[in-house]
C-alpha positions in Angstrom: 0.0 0.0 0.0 3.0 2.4 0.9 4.4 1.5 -2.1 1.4 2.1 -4.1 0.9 5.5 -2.2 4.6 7.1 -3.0 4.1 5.7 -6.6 1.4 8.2 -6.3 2.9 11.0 -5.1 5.4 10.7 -7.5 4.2 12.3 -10.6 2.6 15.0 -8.5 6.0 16.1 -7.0 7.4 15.9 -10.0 4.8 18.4 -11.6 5.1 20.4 -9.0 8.7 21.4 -9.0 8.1 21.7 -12.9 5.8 24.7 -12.6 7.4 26.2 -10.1 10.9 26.2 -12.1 9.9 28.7 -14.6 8.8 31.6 -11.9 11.7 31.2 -10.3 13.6 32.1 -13.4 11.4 35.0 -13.9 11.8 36.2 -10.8 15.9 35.8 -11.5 16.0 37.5 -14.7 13.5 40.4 -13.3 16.0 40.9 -10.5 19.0 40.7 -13.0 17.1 43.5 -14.6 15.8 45.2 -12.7 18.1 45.8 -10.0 21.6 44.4 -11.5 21.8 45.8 -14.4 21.1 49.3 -13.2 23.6 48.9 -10.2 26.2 47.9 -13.0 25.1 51.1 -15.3 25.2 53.3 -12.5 28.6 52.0 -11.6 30.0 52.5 -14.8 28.1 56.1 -15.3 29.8 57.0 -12.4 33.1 55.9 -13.3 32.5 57.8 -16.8 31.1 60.8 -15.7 34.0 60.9 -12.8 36.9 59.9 -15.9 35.7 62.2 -18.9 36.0 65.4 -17.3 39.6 64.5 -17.4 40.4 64.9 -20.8 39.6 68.2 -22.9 39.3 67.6 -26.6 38.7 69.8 -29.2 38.6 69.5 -33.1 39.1 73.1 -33.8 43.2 73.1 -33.7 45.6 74.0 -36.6 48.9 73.5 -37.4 50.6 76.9 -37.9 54.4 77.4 -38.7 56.3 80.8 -38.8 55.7 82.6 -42.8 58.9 84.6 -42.9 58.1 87.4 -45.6 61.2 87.7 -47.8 61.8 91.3 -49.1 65.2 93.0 -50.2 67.1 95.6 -47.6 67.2 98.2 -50.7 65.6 99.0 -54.0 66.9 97.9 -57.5 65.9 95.6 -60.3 65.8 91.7 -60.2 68.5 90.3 -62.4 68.3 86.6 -61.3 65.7 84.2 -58.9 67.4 80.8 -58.0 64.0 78.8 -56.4 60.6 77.7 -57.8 57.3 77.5 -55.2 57.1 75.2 -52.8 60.9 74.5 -53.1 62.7 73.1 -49.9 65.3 75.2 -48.9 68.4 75.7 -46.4 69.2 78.8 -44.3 71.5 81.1 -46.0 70.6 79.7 -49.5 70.7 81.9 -52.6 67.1 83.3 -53.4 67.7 85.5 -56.0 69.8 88.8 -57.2 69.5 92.9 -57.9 71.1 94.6 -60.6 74.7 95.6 -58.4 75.9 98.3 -60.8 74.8 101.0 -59.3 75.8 100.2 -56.2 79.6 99.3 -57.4 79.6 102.7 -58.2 78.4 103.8 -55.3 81.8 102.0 -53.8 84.1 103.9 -55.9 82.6 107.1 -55.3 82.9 106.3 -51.6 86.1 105.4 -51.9 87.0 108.3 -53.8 85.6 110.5 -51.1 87.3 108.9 -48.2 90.5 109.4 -50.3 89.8 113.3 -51.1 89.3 113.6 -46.6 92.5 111.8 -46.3 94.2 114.5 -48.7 92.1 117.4 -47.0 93.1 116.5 -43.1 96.8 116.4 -44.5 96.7 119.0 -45.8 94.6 121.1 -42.7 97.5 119.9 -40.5 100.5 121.0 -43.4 98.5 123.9 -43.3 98.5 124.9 -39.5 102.2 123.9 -39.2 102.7 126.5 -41.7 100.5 129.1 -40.2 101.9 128.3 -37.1 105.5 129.3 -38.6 104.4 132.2 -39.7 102.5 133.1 -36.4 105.9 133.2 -35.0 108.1 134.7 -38.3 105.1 137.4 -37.5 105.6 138.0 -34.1 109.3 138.6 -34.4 108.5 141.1 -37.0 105.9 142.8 -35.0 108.4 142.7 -32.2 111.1 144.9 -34.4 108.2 147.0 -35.6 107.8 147.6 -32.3 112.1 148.4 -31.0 111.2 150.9 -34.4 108.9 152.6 -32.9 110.5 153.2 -29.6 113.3 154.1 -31.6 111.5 157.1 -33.4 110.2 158.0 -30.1 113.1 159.1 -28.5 114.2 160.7 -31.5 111.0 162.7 -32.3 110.9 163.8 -28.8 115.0 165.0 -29.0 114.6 166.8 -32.3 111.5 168.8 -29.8 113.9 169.5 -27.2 116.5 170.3 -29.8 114.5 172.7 -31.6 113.1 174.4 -28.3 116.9 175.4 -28.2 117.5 176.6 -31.4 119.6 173.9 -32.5 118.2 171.7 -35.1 115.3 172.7 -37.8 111.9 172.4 -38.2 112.4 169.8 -41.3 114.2 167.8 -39.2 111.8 167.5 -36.7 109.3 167.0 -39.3 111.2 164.2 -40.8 111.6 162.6 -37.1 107.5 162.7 -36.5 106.9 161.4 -39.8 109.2 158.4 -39.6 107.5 157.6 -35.8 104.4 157.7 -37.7 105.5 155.4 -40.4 106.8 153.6 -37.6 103.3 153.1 -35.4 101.7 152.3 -39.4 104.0 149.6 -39.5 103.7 147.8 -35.9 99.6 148.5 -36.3 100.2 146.3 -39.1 102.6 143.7 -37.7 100.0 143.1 -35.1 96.9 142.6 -37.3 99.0 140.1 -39.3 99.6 138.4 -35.5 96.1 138.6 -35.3 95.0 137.0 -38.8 96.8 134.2 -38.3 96.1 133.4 -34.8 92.2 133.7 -36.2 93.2 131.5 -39.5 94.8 128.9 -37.1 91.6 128.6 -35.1 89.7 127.8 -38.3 92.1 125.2 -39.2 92.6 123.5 -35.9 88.8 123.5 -35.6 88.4 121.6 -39.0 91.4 119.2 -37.5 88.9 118.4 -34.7 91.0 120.0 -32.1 93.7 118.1 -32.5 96.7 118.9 -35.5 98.5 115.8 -34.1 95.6 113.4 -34.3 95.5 110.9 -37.1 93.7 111.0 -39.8 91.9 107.7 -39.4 90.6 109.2 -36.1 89.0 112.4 -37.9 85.5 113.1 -37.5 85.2 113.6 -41.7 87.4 110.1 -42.0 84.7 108.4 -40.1 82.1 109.6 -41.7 83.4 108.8 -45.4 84.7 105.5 -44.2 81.0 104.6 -42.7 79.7 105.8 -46.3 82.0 103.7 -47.9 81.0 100.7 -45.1 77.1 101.4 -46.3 77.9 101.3 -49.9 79.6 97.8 -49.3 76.6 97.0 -47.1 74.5 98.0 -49.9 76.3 96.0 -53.0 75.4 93.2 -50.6 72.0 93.8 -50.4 72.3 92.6 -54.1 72.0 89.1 -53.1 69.4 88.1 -51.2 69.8 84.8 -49.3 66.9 83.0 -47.2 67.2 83.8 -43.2 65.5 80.4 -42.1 65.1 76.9 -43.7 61.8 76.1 -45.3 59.7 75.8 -48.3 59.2 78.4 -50.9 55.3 80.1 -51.2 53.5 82.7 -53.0 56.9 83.0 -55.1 55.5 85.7 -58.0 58.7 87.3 -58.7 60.5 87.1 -61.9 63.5 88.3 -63.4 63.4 92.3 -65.2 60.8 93.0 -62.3 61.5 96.2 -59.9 61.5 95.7 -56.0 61.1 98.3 -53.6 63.3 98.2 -49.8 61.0 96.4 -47.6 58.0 94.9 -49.9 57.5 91.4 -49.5 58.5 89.5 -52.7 57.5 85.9 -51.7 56.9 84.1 -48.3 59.2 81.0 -46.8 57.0 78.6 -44.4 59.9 77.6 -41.8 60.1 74.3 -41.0 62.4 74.8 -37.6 59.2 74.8 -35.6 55.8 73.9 -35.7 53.2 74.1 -33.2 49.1 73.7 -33.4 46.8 76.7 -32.7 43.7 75.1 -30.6 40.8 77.5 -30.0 39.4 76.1 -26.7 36.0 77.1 -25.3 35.8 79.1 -22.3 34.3 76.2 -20.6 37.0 73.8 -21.2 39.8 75.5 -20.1 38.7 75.3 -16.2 41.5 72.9 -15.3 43.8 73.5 -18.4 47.2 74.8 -17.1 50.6 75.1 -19.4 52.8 72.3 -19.0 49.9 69.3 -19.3 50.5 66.9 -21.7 48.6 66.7 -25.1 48.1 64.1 -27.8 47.3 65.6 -31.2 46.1 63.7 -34.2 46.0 65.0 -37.9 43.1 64.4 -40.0 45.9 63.8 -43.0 47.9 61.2 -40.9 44.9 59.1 -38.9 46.9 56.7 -37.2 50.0 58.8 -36.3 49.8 60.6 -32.8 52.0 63.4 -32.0 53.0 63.9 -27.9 52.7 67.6 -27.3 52.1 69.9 -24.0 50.1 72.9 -23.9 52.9 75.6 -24.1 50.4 78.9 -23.7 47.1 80.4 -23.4 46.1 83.7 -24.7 45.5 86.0 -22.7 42.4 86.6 -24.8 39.4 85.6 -26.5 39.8 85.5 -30.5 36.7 87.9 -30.6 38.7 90.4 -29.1 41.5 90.7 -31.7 38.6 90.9 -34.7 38.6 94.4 -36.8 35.0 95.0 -34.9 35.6 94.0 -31.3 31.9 93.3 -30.2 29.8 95.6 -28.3 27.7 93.9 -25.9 26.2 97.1 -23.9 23.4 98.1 -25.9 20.3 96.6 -27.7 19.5 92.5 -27.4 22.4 90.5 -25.9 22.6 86.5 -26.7 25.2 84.9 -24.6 27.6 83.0 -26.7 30.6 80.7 -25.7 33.8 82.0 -26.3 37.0 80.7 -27.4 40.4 81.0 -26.0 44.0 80.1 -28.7 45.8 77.5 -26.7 49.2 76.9 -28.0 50.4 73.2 -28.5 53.5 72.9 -28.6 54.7 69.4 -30.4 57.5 67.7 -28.5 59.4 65.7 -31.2 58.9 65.1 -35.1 61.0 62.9 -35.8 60.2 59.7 -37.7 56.7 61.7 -38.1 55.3 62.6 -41.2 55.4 66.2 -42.6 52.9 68.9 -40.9 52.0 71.4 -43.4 50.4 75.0 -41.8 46.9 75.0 -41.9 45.8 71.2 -41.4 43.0 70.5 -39.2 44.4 67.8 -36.2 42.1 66.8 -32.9 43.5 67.4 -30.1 43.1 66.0 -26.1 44.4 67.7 -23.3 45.3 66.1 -20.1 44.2 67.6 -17.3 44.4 65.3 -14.3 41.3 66.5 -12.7 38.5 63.8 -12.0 35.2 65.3 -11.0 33.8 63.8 -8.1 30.0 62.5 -8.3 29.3 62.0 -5.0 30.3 65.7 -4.1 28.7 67.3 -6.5 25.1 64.9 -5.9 25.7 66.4 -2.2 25.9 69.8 -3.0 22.5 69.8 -5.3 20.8 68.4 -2.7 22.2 71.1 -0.4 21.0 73.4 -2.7 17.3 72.0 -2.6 
């Protein structure tokens, strides 16, 4: 009977757990849902919403390169252009040439000039030598002039005491007063010549600089025609016009028979000694960006090729405020709009790197180090509330 009874039971037990298997499974994979699935999310939200606020990325970044404008130090008339556009080229290389005639002539008539000052101070300082002499030869002369004079003195004033007595005659006292007055003419004379010269020495040995023993190398004039002749060298130099930087050729328009003026740019050399992106940044994302951080930049030409950079500066201000029309934001409607900061990249090594070229659009990601914390900033809304 037992045996009967559990052979019973049997199928009922069995029928049993069968139905209740499947709700137990529901109620497993509504829990897995339901409660799992969004711990796991939130978990991972967290960590991504903690994580992302570390990197700042951007897609509006340049490469830019120094464009050195080439233009000639003086005017003349292109005789000769050694490189075609987009030409590589080394510092100090051969761009192209100026008509140097006119400057070799320029030489010789400085040359010429300096040589015509040389002969001039000579002969200044042959000249106050002489002067000098004849200061002297002058003196003497005025000194005898004057011995005359004291000479036809005494014997004017005997011929009046003589003639008070009786003894000589009126012509010869005449003859005595007009020989002291020849006399006086005479040392007058001597002393102006004294006087000339002294002035005509002044003249020269101002025109020597001050100085009738000084050389002529050290003259003021000397100088003067030796920088002219320096500048006219200078100038015949100015004829060739070499490249100042390494770099590739652009905007090269010039030809040979054309006319260049001092200073106006005949062509443009890229330089390719350094290279650096140009990231405009919005005001929003540069919160935790500091110089020094390191970067990763990626050019749209070269997808699989990542430069290592750091952030080398950050303007000082927005882009809107170097624009021709600054904008006026204190009258009429205002829309607020986010602004963007130039960050400068700076790349850290090229090498075994393909070629940048100015202008390509890259992506770049900044490192910040900052992680925002969830937690904190859940607590503080609901401070807030």
């Amino acid at each position: 009977m037992e045996d009967n009874k559990e052979a019973d039971n049997s199928p009922q037990t069995a029928t049993t757990i069968t139905k209740s298997s499947p709700g137990i499974g529901r109620l497993i994979l509504r829990v897995f849902l339901l409660v799992v699935i969004p711990i796991i999310a939130v978990v991972f939200g967290a960590q991504w919403y903690e994580k992302t606020g570390r990197y700042v990325e951007t897609e509006n970044a340049y490469v830019k390169t120094n464009v050195i404008a080439i233009s000639a130090d003086i005017d003349g008339r292109v005789t000769e252009v050694f490189v075609d556009e987009n030409q590589l080229i080394s510092k100090g290389d051969l761009l192209f040439k100026l008509d140097p005639n006119t400057y070799a002539v320029a030489i010789q008539m400085a040359e010429s000039k300096r040589e015509k000052v040389r002969q001039d101070i000579s002969a200044l300082q042959a000249e106050y030598y002489q002067i000098l002499a004849e200061i002297e030869e002058k003196k003497a002369n005025a000194a005898y002039k004057k011995a005359d004079v004291a000479y036809h003195k005494r014997e004017a004033r005997r011929q009046r005491m003589l003639i008070k007595k009786s003894i000589t005659t009126r012509a010869r006292l005449d003859e005595a007063e007009s020989k002291l007055d020849e006399a006086e003419f005479e040392l007058l004379a001597a002393n102006q010549e004294v006087l000339t010269r002294k002035q005509k020495i002044k003249t020269v040995l101002a025109r020597l600089g001050g100085d009738p023993n000084r050389s002529f190398d050290q003259h003021p004039d000397f100088i003067g025609a030796e920088a002219e002749l320096s500048l006219a060298k200078m100038n015949l130099g100015y004829t060739e016009v070499r490249a100042p930087v390494g770099g590739i050729v652009t905007r090269l328009k010039l030809e040979p028979g054309e006319w260049v003026e001092s200073g106006e740019p005949a062509f443009g050399i890229i330089a390719n000694n350094r290279v650096w992106i140009e990231a405009n940044l919005k005001e929003t994302q540069l919160t935790h960006v500091v110089e020094g951080q390191k970067t990763t930049v990626e050019v749209d030409a070269y997808p699989d090729v990542i430069w290592e950079a750091k952030v080398a500066s950050i303007s000082p201000a927005t882009g809107a405020e170097f624009s021709v029309l600054p904008p006026q934001n204190a009258s009429g409607n205002w829309v607020k709009v986010v602004q963007r900061l130039p960050v400068r990249i700076e790349i850290l090594s090229t090498e075994n790197k393909p070629p940048l070229r100015a202008g390509m659009t890259s992506t770049v990601s900044i490192d910040t180090n900052h992680q925002r914390n969830l937690w904190k900033n859940i607590m503080s809304f609901f401070n807030e509330l």
